[in-house]
MIMIPA-372004 format. One line per 5 residues: their letters; for each residue z, x, y of C-alpha. Coordinates in Angstrom, 2 decimals, decimal comma. Example, Ala and Ser with C-alpha at 12.3 -4.5 7.8 and 13.67 -1.06 7.14 Angstrom:
2
AS = 7,80:12,30:-4,50 ~ 7,14:13,67:-1,06
//
This chain:
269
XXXXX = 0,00:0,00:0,00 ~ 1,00:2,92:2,20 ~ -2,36:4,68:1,70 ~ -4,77:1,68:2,36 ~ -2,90:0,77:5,78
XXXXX = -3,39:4,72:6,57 ~ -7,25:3,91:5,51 ~ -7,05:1,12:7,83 ~ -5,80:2,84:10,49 ~ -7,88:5,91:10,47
XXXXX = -11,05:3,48:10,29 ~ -9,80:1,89:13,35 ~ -9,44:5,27:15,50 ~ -13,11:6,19:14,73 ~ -15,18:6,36:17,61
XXXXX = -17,72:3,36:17,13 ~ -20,94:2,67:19,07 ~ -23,74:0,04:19,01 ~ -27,02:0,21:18,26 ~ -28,90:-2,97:19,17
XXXXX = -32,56:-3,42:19,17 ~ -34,55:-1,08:21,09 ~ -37,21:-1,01:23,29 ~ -40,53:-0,81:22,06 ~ -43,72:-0,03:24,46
XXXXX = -46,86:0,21:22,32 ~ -45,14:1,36:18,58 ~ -47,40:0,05:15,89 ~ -45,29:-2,31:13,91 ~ -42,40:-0,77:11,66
XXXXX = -42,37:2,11:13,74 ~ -39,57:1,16:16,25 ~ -37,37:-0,11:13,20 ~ -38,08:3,03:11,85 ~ -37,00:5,47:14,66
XXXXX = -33,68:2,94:15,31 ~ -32,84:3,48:11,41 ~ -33,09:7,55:12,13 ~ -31,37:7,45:15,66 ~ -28,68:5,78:13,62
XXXXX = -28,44:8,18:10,83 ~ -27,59:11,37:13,08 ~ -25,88:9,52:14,62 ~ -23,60:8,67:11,47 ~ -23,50:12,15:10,23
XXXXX = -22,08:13,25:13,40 ~ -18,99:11,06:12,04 ~ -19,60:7,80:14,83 ~ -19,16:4,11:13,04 ~ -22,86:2,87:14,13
XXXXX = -23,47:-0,95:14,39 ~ -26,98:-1,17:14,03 ~ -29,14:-4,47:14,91 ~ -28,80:-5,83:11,63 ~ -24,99:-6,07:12,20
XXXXX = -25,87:-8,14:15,36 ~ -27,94:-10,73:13,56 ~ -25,59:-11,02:10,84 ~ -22,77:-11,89:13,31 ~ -24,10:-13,64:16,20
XXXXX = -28,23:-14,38:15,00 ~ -31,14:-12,61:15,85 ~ -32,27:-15,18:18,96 ~ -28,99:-14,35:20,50 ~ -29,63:-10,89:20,15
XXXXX = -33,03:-10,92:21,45 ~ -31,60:-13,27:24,79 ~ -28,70:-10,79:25,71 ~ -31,82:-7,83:25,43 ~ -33,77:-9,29:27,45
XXXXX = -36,87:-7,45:29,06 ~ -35,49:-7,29:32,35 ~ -32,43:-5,36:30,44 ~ -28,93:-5,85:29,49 ~ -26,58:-6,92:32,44
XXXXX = -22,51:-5,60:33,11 ~ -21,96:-9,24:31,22 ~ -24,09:-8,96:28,24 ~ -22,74:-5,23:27,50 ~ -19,20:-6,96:27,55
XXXXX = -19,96:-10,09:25,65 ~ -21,89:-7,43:22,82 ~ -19,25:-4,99:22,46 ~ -16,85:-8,06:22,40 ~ -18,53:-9,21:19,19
XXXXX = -18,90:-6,36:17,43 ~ -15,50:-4,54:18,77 ~ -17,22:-1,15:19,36 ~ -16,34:1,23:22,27 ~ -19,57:1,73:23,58
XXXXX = -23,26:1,10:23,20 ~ -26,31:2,54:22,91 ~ -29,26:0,84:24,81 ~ -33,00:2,74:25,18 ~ -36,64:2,46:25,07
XXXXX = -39,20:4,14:22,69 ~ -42,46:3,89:23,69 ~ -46,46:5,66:23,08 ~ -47,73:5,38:26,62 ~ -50,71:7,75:25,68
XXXXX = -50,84:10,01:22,73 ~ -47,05:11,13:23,43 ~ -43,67:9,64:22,35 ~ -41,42:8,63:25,24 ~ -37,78:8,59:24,32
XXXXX = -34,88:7,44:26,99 ~ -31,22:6,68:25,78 ~ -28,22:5,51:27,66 ~ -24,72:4,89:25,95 ~ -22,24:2,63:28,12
XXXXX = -19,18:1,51:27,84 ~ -17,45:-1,66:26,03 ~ -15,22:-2,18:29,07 ~ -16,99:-2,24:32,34 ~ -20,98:-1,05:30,93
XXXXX = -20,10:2,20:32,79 ~ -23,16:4,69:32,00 ~ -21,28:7,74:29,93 ~ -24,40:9,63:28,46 ~ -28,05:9,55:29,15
XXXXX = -30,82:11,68:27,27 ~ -34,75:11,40:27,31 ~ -37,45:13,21:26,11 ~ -40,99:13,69:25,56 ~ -42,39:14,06:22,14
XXXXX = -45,87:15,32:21,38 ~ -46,38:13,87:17,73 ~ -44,84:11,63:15,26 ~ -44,27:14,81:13,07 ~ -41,62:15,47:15,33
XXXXX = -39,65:12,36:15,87 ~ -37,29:13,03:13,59 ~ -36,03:16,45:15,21 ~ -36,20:14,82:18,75 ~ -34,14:12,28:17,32
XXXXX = -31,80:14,36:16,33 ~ -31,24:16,31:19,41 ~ -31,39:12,88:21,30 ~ -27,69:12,01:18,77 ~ -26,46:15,74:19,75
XXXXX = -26,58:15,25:23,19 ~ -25,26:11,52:24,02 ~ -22,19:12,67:21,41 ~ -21,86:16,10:23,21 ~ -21,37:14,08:26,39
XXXXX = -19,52:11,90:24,93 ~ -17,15:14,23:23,86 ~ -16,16:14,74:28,02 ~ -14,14:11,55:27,42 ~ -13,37:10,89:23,75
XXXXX = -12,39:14,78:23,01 ~ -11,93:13,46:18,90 ~ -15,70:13,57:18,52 ~ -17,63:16,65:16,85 ~ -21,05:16,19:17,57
XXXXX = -21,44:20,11:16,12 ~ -23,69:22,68:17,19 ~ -27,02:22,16:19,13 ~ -30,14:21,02:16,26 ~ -31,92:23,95:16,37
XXXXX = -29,67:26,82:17,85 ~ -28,58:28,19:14,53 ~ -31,82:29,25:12,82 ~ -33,54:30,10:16,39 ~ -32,39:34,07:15,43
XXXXX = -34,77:34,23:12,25 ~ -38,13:33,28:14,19 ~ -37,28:34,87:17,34 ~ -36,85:38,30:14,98 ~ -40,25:37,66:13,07
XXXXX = -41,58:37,73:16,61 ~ -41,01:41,65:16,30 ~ -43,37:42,52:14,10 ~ -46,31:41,93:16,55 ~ -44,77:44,44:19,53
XXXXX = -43,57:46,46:16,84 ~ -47,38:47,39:15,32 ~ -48,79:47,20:19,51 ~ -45,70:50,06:20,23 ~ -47,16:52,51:16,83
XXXXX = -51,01:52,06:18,06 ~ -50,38:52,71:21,55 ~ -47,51:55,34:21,12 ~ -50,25:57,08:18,41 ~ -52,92:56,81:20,88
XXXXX = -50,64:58,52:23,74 ~ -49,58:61,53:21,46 ~ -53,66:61,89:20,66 ~ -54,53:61,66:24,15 ~ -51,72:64,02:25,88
XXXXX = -52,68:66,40:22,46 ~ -56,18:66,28:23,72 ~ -54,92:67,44:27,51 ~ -52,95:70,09:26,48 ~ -56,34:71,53:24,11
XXXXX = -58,22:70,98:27,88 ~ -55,92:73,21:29,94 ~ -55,93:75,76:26,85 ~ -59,96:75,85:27,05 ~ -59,20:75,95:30,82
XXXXX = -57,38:79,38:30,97 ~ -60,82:80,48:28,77 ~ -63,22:79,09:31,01 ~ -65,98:81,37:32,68 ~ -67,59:79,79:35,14
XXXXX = -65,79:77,58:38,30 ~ -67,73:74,64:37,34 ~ -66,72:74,65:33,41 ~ -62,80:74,77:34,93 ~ -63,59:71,66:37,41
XXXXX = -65,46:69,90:33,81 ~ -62,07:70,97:32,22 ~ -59,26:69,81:35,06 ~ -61,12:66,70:35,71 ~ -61,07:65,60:32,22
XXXXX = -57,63:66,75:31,08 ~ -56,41:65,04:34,12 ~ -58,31:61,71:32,97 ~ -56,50:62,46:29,63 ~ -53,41:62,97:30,05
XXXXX = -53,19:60,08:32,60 ~ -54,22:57,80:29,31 ~ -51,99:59,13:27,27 ~ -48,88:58,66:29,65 ~ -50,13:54,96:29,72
XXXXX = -49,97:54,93:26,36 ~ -46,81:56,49:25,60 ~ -45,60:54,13:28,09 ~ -46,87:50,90:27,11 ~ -45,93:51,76:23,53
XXXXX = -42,54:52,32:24,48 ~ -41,99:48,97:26,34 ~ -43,63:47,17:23,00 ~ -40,92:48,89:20,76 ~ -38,13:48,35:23,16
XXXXX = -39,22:44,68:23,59 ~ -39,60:44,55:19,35 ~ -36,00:46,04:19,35 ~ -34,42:43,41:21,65 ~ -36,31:40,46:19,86
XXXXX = -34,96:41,60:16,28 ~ -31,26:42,59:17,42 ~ -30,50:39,83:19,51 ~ -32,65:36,75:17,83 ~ -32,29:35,42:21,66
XXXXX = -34,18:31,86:21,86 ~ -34,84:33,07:25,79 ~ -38,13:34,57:25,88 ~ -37,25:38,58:26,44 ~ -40,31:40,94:27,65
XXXXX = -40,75:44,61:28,51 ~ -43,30:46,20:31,33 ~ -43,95:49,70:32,33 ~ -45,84:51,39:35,51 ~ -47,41:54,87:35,46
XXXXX = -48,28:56,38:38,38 ~ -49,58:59,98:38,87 ~ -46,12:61,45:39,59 ~ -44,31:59,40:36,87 ~ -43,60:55,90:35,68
XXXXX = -40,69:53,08:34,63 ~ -39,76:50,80:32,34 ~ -37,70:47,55:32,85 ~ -36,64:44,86:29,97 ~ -35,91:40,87:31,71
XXXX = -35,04:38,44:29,22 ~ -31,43:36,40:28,83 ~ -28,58:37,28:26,32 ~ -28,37:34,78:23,98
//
């Protein structure tokens, strides 16, 4: 007896929200039911109690439903008189709609009590292939502001953030293969200088030594560039694979006759 009134209880404390019927601006038919039946999934597996539209029908009927959600949208007194019936502490009103060839998404989660507005998220989505991961992010964040004023939720870590370090590092292979070409093509070139001024020390005639300067200048100039440039592509292929960082990180070098620098922007992750 003890245990099922503690079940009872801890039932009661979880954070509930509703999920009436949403939006729908040019879905093809089972699609919105389809992307409501997903928003509600992350949402449950974030640990919320989610009243979906079937639990509407089922208590007050589908045309009373459909009145409160009206097109012109839900009022203070509709929010109230919803959240009433269902006893939920907030809910979860938005719009998904196909304008073009893009998904539209826009969320709002207010309150049972007064239909304050507690979370808002919206988003753009460029194929159905990725509806499922937008929704998912679209859960994270209304529960991640949610969390300002009900502390008890756990919405977890951003979709996404936790395997972003695995691409990002498979990114360093392609600066990694730029920095040996260029860095092996530097080394040939500043090789090739040094074999000029050598030839220069030999030559005979003051026209063979101009032939000689000109073009040991002219290589040695390329091969600085590329001992340059192939050092910013392994420092940048360095930075990608220690850090993972999802902000983009880049490397850029300037040679001028009298020397040259290197400088790495990007954001620690």
């Amino acid at each position: 007896m003890v245990l099922a009134f503690a079940a009872v209880a801890l039932t009661a404390a979880r954070f509930s929200l509703a999920l009436p019927e949403l939006n729908s601006v040019k879905l093809e038919a089972g699609e919105l039911a389809l992307y409501s039946s997903l928003l509600s999934q992350k949402l449950q597996a974030r640990g919320v109690k989610v009243i979906t539209a079937r639990d509407f029908s089922a208590v007050m009927g589908l045309e009373r439903q459909k009145q409160l959600l009206a097109a012109e949208g839900c009022s203070d007194s509709c929010i109230t008189e919803l959240a009433a019936a269902m006893g939920v502490d907030a809910m979860v009103v938005g719009d998904i709609g196909k304008p073009g060839t893009t998904y539209a998404l826009s969320f709002k989660v207010l309150a049972a009590r007064d239909a304050t507005v507690l979370a808002l998220d919206s988003a753009q989505v460029a194929n159905a292939d990725l509806m499922d991961a937008a929704l998912d992010h679209a859960a994270w964040s209304l529960l991640q502001q949610l969390k300002a004023t009900h502390p008890e939720l756990e919405p977890g870590p951003e979709p996404g953030v936790a395997s972003a370090a695995g691409p990002r590092r498979s990114w360093a292979i392609a600066p990694a293969a730029v920095a040996v070409a260029t860095l092996a093509a530097g080394a040939v070139g500043l090789l090739l200088a040094n074999g000029r001024y050598e030839q220069l020390l030999k030559a005979s005639t003051v026209g063979e030594a101009q032939q000689l300067r000109d073009s040991g200048k002219t290589l040695q100039l390329l091969g600085w560039v590329g001992v340059g440039v192939g050092a910013a592509a392994a420092v940048t292929a360095a930075v990608l694979f220690a850090l993972g960082s999802r902000a983009p990180v880049t490397a850029s070098v300037s040679v001028v006759p009298g020397g040259g620098g290197l400088a790495v922007s990007g954001a620690w992750p």
